[in-house]
C-alpha positions as CSV (number, residue, x, y, z in Angstrom):
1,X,36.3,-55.9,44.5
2,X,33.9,-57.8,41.1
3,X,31.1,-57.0,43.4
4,X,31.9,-53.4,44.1
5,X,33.0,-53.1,40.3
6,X,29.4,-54.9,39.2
7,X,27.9,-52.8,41.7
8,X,30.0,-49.0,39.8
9,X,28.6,-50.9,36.5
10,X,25.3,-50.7,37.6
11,X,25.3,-47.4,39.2
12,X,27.0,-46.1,36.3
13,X,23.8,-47.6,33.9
14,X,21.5,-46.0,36.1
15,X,23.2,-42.8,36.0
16,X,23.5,-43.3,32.2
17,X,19.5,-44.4,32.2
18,X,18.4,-41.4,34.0
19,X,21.1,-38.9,31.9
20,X,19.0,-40.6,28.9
21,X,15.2,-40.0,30.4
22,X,16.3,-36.5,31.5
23,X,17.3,-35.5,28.2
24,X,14.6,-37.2,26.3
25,X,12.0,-35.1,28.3
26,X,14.2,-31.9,28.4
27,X,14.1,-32.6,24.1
28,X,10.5,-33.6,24.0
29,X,9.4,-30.0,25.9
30,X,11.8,-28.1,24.0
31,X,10.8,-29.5,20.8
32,X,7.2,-28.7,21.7
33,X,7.8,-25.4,22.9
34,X,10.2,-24.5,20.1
35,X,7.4,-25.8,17.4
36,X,4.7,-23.7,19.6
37,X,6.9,-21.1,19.1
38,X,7.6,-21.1,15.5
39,X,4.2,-21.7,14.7
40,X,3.0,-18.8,16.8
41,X,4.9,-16.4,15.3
42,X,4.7,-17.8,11.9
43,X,0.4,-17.2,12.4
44,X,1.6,-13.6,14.0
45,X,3.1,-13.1,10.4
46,X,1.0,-14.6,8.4
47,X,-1.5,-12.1,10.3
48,X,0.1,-8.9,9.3
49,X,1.0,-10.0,6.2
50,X,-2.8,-10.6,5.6
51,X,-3.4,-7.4,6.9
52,X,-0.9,-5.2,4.5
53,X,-2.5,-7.6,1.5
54,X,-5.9,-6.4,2.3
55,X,-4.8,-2.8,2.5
56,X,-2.4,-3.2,-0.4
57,X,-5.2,-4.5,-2.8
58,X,-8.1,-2.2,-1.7
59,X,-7.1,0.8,-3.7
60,X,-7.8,-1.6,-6.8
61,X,-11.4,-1.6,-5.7
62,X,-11.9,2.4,-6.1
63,X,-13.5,2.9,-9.2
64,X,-13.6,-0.1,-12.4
65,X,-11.8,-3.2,-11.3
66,X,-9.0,-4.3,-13.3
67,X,-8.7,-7.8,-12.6
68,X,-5.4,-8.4,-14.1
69,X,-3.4,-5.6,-12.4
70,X,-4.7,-6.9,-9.6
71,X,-3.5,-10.4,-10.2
72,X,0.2,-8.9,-11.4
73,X,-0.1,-7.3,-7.7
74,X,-0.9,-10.7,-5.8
75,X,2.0,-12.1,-7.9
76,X,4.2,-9.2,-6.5
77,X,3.2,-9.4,-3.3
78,X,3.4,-13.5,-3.3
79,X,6.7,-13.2,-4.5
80,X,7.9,-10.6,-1.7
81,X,6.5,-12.7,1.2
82,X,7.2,-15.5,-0.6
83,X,3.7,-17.2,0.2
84,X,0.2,-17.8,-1.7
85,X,-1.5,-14.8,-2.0
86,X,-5.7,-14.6,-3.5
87,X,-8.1,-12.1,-3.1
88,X,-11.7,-13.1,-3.4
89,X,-15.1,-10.7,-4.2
90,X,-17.8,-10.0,-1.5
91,X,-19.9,-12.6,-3.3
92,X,-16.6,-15.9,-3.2
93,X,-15.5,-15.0,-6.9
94,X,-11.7,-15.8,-7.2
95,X,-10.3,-12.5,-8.9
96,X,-6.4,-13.3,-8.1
97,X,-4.6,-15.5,-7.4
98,X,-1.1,-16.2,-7.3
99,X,-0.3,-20.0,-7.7
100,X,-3.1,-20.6,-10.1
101,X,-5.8,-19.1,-12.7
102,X,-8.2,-17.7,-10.8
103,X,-10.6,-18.5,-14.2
104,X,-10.2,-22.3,-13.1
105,X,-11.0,-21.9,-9.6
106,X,-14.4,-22.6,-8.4
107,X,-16.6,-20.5,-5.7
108,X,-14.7,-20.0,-2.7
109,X,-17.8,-18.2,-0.4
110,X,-18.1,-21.7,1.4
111,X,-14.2,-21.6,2.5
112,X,-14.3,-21.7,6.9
113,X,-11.6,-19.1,6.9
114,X,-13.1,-16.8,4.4
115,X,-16.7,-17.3,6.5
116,X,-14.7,-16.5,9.6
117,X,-12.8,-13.6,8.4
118,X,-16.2,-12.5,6.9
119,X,-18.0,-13.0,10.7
120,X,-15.2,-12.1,12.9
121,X,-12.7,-9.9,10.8
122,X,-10.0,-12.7,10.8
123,X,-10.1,-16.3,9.4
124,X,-7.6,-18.9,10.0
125,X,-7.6,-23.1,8.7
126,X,-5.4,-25.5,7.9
127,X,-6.5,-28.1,5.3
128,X,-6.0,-29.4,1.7
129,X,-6.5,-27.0,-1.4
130,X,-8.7,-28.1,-3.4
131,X,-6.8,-26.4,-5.9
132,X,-2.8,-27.3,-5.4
133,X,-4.0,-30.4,-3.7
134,X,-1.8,-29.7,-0.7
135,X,-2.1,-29.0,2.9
136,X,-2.1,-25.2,3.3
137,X,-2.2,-22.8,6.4
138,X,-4.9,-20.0,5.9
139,X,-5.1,-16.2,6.9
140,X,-7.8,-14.0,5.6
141,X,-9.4,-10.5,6.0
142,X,-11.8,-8.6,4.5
143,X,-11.1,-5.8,2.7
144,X,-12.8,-2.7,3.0
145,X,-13.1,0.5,0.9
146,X,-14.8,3.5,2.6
147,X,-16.2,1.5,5.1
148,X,-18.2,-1.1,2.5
149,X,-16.6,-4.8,2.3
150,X,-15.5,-5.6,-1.2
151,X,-14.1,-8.5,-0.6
152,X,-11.2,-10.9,0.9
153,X,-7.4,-11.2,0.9
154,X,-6.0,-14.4,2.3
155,X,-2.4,-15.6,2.4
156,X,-1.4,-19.2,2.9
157,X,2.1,-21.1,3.4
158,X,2.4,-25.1,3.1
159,X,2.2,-27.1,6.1
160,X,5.1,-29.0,4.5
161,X,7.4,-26.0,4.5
162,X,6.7,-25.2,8.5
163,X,7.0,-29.1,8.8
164,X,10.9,-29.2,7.3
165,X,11.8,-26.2,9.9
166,X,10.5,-27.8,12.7
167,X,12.3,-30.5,11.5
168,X,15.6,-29.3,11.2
169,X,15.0,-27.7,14.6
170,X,13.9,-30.3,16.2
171,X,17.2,-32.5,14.7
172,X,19.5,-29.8,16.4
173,X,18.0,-30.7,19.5
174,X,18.0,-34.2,19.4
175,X,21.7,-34.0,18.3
176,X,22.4,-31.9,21.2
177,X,20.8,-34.4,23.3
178,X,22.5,-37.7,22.1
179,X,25.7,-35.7,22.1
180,X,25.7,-34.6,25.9
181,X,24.0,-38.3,26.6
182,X,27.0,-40.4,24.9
183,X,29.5,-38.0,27.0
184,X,28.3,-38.8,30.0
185,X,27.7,-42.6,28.9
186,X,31.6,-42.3,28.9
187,X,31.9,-40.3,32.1
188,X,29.5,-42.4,34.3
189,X,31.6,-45.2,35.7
190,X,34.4,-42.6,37.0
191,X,31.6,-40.8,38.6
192,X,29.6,-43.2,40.0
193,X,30.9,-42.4,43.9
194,X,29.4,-38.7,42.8
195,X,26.0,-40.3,40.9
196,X,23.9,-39.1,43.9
197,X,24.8,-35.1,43.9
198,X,25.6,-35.8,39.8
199,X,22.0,-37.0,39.2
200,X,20.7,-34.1,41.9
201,X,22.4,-31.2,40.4
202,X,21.2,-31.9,36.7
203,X,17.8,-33.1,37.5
204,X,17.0,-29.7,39.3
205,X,18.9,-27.6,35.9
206,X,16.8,-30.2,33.5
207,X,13.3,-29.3,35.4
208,X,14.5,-25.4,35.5
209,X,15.1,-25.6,32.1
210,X,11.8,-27.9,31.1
211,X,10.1,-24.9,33.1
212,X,10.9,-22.3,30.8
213,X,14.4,-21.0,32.2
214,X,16.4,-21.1,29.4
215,X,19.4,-19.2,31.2
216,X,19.4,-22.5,33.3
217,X,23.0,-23.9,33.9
218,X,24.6,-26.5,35.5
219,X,27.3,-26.3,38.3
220,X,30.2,-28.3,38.3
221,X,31.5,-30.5,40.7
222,X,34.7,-31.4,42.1
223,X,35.8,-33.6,39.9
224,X,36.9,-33.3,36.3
225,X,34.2,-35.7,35.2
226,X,31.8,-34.3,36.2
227,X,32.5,-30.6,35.1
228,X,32.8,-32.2,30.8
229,X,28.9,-33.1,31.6
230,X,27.8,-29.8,33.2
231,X,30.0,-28.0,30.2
232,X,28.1,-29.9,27.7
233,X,24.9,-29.6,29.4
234,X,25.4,-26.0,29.1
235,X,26.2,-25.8,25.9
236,X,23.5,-27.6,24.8
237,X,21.4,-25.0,26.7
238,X,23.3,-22.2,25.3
239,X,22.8,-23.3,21.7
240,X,18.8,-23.7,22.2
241,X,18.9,-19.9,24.1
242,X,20.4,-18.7,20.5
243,X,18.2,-20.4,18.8
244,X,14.8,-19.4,19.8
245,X,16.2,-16.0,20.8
246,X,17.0,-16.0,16.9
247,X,13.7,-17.0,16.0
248,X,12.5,-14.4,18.3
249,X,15.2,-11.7,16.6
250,X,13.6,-12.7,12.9
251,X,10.3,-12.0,13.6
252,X,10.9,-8.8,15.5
253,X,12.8,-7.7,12.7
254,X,10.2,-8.6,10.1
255,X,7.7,-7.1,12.5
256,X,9.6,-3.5,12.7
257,X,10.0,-3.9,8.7
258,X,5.9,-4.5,7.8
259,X,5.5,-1.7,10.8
260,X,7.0,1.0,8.6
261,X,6.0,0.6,5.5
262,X,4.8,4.0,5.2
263,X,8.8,5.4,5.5
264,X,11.7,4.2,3.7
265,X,14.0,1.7,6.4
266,X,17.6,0.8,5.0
267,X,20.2,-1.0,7.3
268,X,24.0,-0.4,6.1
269,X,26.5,-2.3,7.2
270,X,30.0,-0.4,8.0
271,X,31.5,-1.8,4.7
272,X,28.6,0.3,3.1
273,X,27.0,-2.9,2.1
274,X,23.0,-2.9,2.3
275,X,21.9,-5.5,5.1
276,X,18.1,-5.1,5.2
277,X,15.8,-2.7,2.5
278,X,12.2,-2.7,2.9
279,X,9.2,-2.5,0.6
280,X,8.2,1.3,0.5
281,X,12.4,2.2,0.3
282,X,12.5,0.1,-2.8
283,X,9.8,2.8,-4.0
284,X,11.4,5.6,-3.1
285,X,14.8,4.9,-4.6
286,X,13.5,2.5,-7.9
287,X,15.3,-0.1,-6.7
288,X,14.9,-3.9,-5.8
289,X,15.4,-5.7,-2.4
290,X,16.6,-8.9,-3.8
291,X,19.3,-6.9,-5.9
292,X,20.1,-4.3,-3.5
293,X,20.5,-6.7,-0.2
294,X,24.4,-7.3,0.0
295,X,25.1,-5.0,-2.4
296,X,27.3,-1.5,-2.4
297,X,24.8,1.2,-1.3
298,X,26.6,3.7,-3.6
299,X,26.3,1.5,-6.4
300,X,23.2,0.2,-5.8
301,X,21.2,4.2,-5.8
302,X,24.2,6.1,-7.0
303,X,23.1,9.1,-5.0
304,X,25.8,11.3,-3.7
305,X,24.0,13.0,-1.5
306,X,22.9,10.0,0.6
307,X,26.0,8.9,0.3
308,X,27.7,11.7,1.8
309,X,24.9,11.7,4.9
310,X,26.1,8.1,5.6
311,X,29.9,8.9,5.6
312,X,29.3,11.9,8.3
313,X,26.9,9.8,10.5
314,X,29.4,7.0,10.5
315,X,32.7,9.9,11.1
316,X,30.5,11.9,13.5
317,X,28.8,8.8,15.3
318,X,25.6,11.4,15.2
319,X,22.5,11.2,13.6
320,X,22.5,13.3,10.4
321,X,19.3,15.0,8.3
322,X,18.7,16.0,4.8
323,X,16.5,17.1,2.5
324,X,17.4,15.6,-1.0
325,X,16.2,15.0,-4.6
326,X,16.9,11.4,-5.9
327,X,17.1,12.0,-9.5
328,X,16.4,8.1,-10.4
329,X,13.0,8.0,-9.1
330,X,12.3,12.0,-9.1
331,X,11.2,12.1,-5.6
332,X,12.1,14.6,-3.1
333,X,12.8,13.2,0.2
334,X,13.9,13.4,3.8
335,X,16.5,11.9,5.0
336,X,17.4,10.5,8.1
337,X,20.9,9.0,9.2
338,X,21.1,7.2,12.3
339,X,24.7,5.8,13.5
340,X,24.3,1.7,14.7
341,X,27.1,0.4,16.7
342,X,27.1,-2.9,18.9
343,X,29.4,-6.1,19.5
344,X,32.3,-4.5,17.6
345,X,29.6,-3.9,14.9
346,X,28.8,-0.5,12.9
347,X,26.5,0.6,10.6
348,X,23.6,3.4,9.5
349,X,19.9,3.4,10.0
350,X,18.7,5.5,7.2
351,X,14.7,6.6,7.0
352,X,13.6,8.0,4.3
353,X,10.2,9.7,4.0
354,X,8.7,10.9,1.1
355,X,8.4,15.0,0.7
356,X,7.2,14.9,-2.8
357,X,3.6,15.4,-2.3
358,X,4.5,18.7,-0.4
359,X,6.8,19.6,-2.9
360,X,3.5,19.6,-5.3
361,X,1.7,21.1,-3.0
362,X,3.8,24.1,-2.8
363,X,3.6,24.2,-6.4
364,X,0.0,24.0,-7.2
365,X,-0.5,27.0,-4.0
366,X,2.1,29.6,-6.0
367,X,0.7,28.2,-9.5
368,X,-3.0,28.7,-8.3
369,X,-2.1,32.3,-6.5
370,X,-0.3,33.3,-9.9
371,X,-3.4,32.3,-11.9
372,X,-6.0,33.6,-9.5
373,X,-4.1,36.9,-9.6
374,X,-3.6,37.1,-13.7
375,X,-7.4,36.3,-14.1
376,X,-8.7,39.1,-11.8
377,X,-6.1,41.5,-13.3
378,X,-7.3,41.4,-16.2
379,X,-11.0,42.4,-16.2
380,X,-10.0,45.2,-13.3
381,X,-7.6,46.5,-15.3
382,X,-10.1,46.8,-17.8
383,X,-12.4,48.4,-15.6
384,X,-9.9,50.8,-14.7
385,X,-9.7,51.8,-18.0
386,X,-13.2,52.2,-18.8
387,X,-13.8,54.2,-15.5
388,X,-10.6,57.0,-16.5
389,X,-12.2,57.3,-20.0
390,X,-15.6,57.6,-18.7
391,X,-14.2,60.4,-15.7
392,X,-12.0,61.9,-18.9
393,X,-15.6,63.2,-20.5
394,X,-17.1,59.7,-21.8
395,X,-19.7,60.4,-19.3
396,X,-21.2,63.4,-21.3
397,X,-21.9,60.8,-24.8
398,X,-24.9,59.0,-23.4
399,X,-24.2,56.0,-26.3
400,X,-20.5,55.2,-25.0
401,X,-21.2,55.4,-21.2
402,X,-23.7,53.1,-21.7
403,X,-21.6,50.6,-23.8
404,X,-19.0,51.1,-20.7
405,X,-20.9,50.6,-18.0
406,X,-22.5,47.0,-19.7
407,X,-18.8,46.7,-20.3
408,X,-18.3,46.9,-16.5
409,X,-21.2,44.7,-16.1
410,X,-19.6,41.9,-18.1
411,X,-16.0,41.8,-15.9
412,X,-18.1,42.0,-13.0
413,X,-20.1,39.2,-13.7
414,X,-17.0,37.4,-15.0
415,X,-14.9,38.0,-11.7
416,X,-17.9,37.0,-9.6
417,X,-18.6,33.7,-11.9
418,X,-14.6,33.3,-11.0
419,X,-15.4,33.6,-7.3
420,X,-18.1,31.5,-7.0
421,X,-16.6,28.8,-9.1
422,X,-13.0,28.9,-6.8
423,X,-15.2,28.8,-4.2
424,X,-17.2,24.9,-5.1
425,X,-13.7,23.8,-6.7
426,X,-12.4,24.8,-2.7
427,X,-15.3,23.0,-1.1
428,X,-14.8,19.4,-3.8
429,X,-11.1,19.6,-3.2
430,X,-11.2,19.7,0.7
431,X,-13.9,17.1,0.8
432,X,-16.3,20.0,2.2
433,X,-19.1,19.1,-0.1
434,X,-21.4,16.1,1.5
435,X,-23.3,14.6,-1.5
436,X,-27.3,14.5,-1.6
437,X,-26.7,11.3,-3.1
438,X,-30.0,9.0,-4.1
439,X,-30.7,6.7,-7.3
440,X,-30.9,9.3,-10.5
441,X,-32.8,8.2,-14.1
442,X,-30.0,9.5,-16.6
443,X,-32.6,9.4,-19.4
444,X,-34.9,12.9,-17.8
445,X,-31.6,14.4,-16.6
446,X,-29.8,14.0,-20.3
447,X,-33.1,15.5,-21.8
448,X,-33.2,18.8,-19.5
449,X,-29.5,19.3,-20.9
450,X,-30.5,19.3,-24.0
451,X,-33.3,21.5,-23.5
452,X,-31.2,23.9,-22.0
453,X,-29.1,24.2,-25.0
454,X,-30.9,24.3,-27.9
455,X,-31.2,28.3,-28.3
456,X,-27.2,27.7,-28.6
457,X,-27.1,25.0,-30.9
458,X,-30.0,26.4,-33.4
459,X,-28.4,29.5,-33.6
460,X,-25.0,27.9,-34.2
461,X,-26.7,25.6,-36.7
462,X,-25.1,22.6,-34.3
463,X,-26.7,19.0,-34.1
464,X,-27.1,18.2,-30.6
465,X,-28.5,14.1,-29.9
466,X,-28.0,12.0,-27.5
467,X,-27.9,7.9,-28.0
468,X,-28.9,6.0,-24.5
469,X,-28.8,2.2,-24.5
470,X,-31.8,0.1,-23.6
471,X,-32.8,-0.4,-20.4
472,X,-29.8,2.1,-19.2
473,X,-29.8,1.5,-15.0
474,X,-30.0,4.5,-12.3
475,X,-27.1,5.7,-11.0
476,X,-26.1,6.8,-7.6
477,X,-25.5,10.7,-7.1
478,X,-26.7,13.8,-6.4
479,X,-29.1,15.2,-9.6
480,X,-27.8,18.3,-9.5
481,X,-23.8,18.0,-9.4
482,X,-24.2,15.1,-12.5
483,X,-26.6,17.6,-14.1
484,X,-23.7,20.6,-13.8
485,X,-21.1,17.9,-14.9
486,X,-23.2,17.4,-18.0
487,X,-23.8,21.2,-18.7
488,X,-19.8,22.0,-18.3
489,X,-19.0,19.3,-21.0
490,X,-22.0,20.3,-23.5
491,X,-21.3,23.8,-23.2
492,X,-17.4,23.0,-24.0
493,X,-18.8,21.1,-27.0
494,X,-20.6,24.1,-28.3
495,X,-18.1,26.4,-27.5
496,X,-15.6,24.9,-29.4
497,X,-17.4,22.9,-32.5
498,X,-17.7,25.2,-35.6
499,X,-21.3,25.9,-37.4
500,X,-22.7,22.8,-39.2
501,X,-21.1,20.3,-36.8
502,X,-22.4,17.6,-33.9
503,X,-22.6,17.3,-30.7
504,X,-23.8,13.8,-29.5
505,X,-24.3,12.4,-25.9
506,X,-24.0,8.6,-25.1
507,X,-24.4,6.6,-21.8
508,X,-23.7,2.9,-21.6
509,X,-23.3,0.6,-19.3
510,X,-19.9,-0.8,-17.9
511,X,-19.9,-3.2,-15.6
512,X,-21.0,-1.8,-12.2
513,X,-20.6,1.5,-13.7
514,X,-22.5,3.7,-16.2
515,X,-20.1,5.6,-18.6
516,X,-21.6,9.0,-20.4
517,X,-19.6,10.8,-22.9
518,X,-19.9,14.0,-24.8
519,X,-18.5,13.9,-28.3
520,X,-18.1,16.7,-30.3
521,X,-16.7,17.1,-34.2
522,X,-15.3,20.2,-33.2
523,X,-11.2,22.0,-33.5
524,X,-9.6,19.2,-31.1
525,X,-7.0,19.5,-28.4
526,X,-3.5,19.1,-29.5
527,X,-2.0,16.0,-27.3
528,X,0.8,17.5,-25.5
529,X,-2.4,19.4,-23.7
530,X,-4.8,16.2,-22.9
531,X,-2.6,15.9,-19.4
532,X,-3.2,19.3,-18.0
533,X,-7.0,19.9,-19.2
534,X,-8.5,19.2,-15.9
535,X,-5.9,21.2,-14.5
536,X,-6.9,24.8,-12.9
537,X,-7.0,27.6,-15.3
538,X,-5.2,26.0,-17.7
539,X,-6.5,26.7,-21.4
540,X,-5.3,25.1,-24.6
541,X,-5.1,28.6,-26.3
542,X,-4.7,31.2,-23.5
543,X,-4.9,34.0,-25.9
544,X,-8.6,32.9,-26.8
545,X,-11.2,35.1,-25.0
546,X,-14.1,32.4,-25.1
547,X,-15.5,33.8,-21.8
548,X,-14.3,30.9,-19.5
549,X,-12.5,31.1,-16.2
550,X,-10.7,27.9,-16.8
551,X,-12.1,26.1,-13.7
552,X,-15.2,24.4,-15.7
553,X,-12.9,21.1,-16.1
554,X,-11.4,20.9,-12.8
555,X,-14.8,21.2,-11.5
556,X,-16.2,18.4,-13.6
557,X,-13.0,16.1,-12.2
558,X,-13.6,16.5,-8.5
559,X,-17.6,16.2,-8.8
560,X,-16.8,13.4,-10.6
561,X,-14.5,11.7,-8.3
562,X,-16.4,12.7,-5.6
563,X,-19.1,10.4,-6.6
564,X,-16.7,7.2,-6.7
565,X,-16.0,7.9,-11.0
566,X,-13.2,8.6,-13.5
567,X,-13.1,10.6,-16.0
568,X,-11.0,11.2,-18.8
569,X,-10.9,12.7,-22.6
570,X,-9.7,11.5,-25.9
571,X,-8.9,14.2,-28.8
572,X,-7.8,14.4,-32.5
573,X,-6.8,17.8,-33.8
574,X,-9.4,18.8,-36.5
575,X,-11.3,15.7,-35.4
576,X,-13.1,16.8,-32.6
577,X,-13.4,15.7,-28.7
578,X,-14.6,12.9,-26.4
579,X,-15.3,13.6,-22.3
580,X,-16.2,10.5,-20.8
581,X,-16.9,9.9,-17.1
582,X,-18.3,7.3,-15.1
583,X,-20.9,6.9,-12.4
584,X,-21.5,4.1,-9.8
585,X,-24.4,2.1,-10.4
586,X,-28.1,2.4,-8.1
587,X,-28.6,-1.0,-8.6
């Protein structure tokens, strides 16, 4: 009876051995699997974050770089993805950086994953900043504006941080393992007649599982020993299924989120509380996601509207659209209400996509159709006119037919300077007009304008100079369109400066730009109209008959922008006027 109770004992140990060894290498592959895992998807992330930084921070690359917008967006964005975020120049100059001053941080051309992402399109590294003296992980991407590389955007997490959650994963599974290994250390004597099909039975669901087959269970046996082990073998197996399947559920979800940034995604729970709110709806609706998220959606946008879509999606269980106006961020948008239901669960789906543009659109067509038809009015009823009186009997007084038909002559002209002028402002605007662009001396160009005027400005008594600093670069641009630019802003000047006054043009240069302006001591333009100057038509005094169509500006702006410039104009009533514009650089 001691030997057959020695001999229980001992089968009972090596039951309780192998339960041990089974579970030790069922933890070690899950652990390494789990971390693979995490770390997979974290570099998947980490990706498209990169990604949405480098297309995020190229629009501060059109025209002069403002280095510390830049840096207050790589603090916004860091803060969102809650990560480092730096963007670096073509040539390795820091220009933002989140966790540091990027004045204090040295050349980073040499860095492997900015090298890589400059070779390959994506870099990836994991070693010690030099800068936060810590172990980092690395993503970078070039960024690219129309089609030329400006530079780099990189995002890094600490190696520390994906350290703790692998951690505290890889603690849940241990605990799960000791757990079902101390419950069967208390089960094993009573099953020892069973060990053979015991130790069978969860061997095979230990290698199933080890393989990948995380639906894996075990059976249980006769006894009731036997079926506490195979219910906390499967439990243990449940709660790593849920685990990775919630890791999996995360980054799908962040996934979907960075996927649609270009609509407006909000998730509302049935209580009308806001469960999820991504980057481009807290645009939309001037709101923030870490004040919105768990908060009432009516109090959070106070819109009725929405409101009222939600409430019939969630009574009708149909999807519901609208067109509304949020009056908190003055946007017009669609709206989209899609009913969610699931495990006893309800809630809304609501996209929101931004209609605002095509509101403005509209606008600008009727507004530009009303104009177009007010300006030709005008001279044709004037030609009307002049065409009655000279049919009523005009015709037989040599002296006033003449003076109508040069009368005629004039609108004519006028109507067909209007044409012409609609037609280029058409062609800039729908990107119709390919630039002859090559490297263009300013200096020769700056003199033929001046040249051109000077019958004007004598017989206005007008000083007309112009004040180039030394050694003044080429630019790149087509001659012509810069020399038409520079005509429509003299010719302004003229126009509108009174006998005895000045008209002086400058060029300097400004970083990889060259900035001209036309200054004038002429009437001024009062300040509630500096917005709308470069607007079509529009005219500071529309009861002046100066001769211009009202186009001359709103040319100058898209020739401008066309060439990669801004421009822009200062004015004092009294005081005179200052154009300014920039041009890229030759050089």
């Amino acid at each position: 009876m001691r030997l057959l109770h020695t001999l229980q004992w001992r089968i009972a140990l090596a039951y309780t051995v192998l339960i041990f060894v089974s579970m030790g290498a069922v933890s070690l592959y899950l652990v390494n699997f789990v971390r693979n895992t995490y770390i997979s998807n974290l570099e998947e992330r980490l990706e498209h974050e990169t990604g949405l930084v480098s297309e995020a921070t190229a629009r501060y690359f059109r025209g002069p770089l403002d280095t510390a917008d830049l840096h207050v967006a790589s603090e916004r964005i860091g803060k969102l993805i809650q990560a480092r975020v730096t963007v670096i120049a073509w040539d390795g100059t820091v220009l933002a950086d989140n966790w540091e001053d990027p004045s204090k941080m040295e050349n980073h051309a040499g860095r492997s994953e900015v090298q890589e992402a400059l070779n390959s399109g994506l870099g990836r590294a994991t070693r010690v900043s030099a800068t936060v003296k810590q172990e980092l992980l690395y993503t970078a991407m070039p960024i690219h504006v129309d089609g030329l590389l400006v530079g780099v955007a990189r995002v890094a997490v600490p190696t520390s941080q994906i350290q703790a959650n692998v951690n505290r994963i890889i603690t849940t599974i241990t605990l799960s393992a000791f757990v079902v290994a101390f419950l069967s250390l208390g089960l094993a004597y009573y099953v020892a007649r069973r060990t053979s099909r015991s130790v069978r039975s969860v061997t095979v669901a230990a290698r199933r599982l080890a393989g990948g087959d995380l639906e894996q269970r075990v059976e249980a046996l006769a006894s009731d020993e036997t079926q506490e082990l195979a219910t906390a073998f499967n439990r243990m197996a449940a709660a790593l299924r849920d685990m990775i399947q919630a890791l999996s559920s995360e980054r799908n979800k962040l996934s979907a989120v960075l996927d649609t940034m270009a609509d407006g995604i909000i998730v509302i729970v049935g209580d009308g509380r806001i469960e999820l709110l991504n980057r481009a709806a807290e645009d939309l609706l001037s709101v923030r996601a870490k004040d919105a998220i768990g908060s009432r959606f009516i109090e959070t946008v106070r819109d009725h509207e929405l409101q009222r879509l939600l409430s019939k999606s969630l009574e009708t269980k149909h999807q519901q659209h609208s067109e509304v106006e949020v009056m908190r961020s003055r946007r017009f948008l669609s709206a989209v209400a899609t009913p969610l239901t699931g495990d006893g669960n309800t809630g809304v789906l609501l996209t929101l996509h931004d209609l605002t543009p095509f509101r403005h659109l509209e606008t600008t067509r009727r507004e530009f159709v009303s104009n177009v038809s007010h300006e030709l009015r005008t001279p044709l009823a004037a030609m009307m006119a002049m065409a009655e009186t000279l049919e009523g009997g005009a015709l037989e007084e040599p002296q006033i037919a003449r003076d109508f038909v040069q009368r005629i002559h004039g609108e004519i002209d006028r109507m067909s300077e209007m044409v012409n002028e609609l037609l280029e402002l058409s062609r800039l605007e729908s990107g119709q007009v390919k630039l002859q662009a090559s490297p263009v001396d300013l200096p020769p160009l700056i003199q033929e304008v001046l040249v051109r005027f000077q019958e004007r400005v004598r017989a206005k008594e007008i000083r007309l100079d112009a004040f180039l600093a030394d050694g003044l670069p080429s630019v790149f641009g087509e001659k012509e369109k810069l020399g038409q630019v520079l005509s429509n802003l003299v010719d302004n000047a003229i126009k509108f400066t009174p006998e005895h006054g000045q008209v002086t043009i400058t060029a300097n240069v400004a970083g990889r730009m060259v900035e001209v302006a036309v200054r004038d001591t002429g009437i001024g333009i009062p300040e509630e109209h500096l917005p709308h100057i470069f607007e079509r038509f529009y005219k500071v005094d529309p009861s002046r008959r100066d001769g211009g169509t009202g186009l001359g500006l709103a040319i100058v702006k898209h020739i401008v922008q066309a060439h990669g410039g801004e421009v822009s104009a200062e004015s004092k009533e009294g005081a005179g006027t200052t154009f300014t514009f920039t041009v890229p650089r030759a050089d």
